[in-house]
C-alpha positions as CSV (number, residue, x, y, z in Angstrom):
1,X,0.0,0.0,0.0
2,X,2.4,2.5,-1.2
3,X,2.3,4.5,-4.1
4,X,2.7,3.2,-7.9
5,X,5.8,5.1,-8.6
6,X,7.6,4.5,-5.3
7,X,6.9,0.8,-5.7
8,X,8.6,0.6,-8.8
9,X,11.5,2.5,-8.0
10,X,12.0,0.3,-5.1
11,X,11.4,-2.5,-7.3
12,X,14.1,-1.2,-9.9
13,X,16.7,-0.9,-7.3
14,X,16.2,-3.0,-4.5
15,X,18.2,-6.1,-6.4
16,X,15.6,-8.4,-5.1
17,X,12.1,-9.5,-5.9
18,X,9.5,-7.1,-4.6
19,X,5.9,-8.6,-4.1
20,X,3.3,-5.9,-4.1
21,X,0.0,-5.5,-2.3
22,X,-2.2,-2.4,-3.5
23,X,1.6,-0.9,-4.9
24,X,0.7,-1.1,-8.8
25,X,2.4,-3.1,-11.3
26,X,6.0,-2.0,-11.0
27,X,6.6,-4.5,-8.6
28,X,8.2,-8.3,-9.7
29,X,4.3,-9.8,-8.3
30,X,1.5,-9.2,-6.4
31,X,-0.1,-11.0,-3.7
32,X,-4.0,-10.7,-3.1
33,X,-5.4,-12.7,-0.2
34,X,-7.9,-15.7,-2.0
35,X,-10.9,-14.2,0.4
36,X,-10.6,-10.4,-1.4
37,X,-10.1,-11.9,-4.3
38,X,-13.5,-14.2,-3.8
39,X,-15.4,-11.5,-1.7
40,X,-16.0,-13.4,1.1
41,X,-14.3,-11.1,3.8
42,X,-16.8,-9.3,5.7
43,X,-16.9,-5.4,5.7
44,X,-15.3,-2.8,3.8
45,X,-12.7,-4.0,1.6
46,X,-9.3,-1.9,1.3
47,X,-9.2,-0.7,-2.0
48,X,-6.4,-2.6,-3.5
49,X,-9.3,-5.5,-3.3
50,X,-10.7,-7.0,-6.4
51,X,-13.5,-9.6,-6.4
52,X,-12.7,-11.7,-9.4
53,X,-14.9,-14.3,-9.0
54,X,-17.8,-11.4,-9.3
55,X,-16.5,-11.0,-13.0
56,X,-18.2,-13.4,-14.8
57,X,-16.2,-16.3,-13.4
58,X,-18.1,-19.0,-12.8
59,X,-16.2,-20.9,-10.8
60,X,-13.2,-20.5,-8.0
61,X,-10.9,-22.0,-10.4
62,X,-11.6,-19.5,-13.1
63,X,-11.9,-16.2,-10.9
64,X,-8.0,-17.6,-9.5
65,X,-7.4,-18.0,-13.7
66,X,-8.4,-14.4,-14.3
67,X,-6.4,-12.9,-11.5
68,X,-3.2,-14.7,-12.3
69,X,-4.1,-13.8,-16.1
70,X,-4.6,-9.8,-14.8
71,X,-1.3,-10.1,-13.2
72,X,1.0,-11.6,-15.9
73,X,-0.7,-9.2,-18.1
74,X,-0.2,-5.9,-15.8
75,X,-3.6,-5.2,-16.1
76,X,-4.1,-5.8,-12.6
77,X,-3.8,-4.2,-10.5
78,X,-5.1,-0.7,-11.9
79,X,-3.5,3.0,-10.2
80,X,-6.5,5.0,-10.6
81,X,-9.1,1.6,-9.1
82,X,-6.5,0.1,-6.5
83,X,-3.6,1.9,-6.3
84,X,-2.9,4.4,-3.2
């Protein structure tokens, strides 16, 4: 939960892999706990969170399939939607 661009700086020169949370796609990965991603946690959801099985997944499987697609493909997560 830091910002986008600090992420990736840190990314760029920490020498080591940096797994982000909410810190945009700079970072080597990103980690999203399986009950965000499956909006299942009760109460309000940090806004890094994105409920990928609500996406027209129809399955657990497939809503896991679209985040790690999202991810490989930098399209998730988003600055302006979960970025800080």
């Amino acid at each position: 939960m830091v910002p986008a661009a600090l992420a990736a700086e840190i990314a760029r020169t920490a020498g080591v892999p940096v797994i982000g949370i909410g810190a945009g796609v700079g970072c080597s990965g990103q980690v999203l706990v399986l009950h965000d991603m499956l909006d299942i946690t009760p109460g309000r959801q940090p806004r890094f969170v994105k409920n990928f099985l609500q996406r027209g997944a129809g399955s657990v499987q497939e809503a896991i399939r679209r985040y790690v697609a999202e991810v490989k493909a930098q399209t998730f997560p988003q600055d302006d939607l979960h970025g800080y």
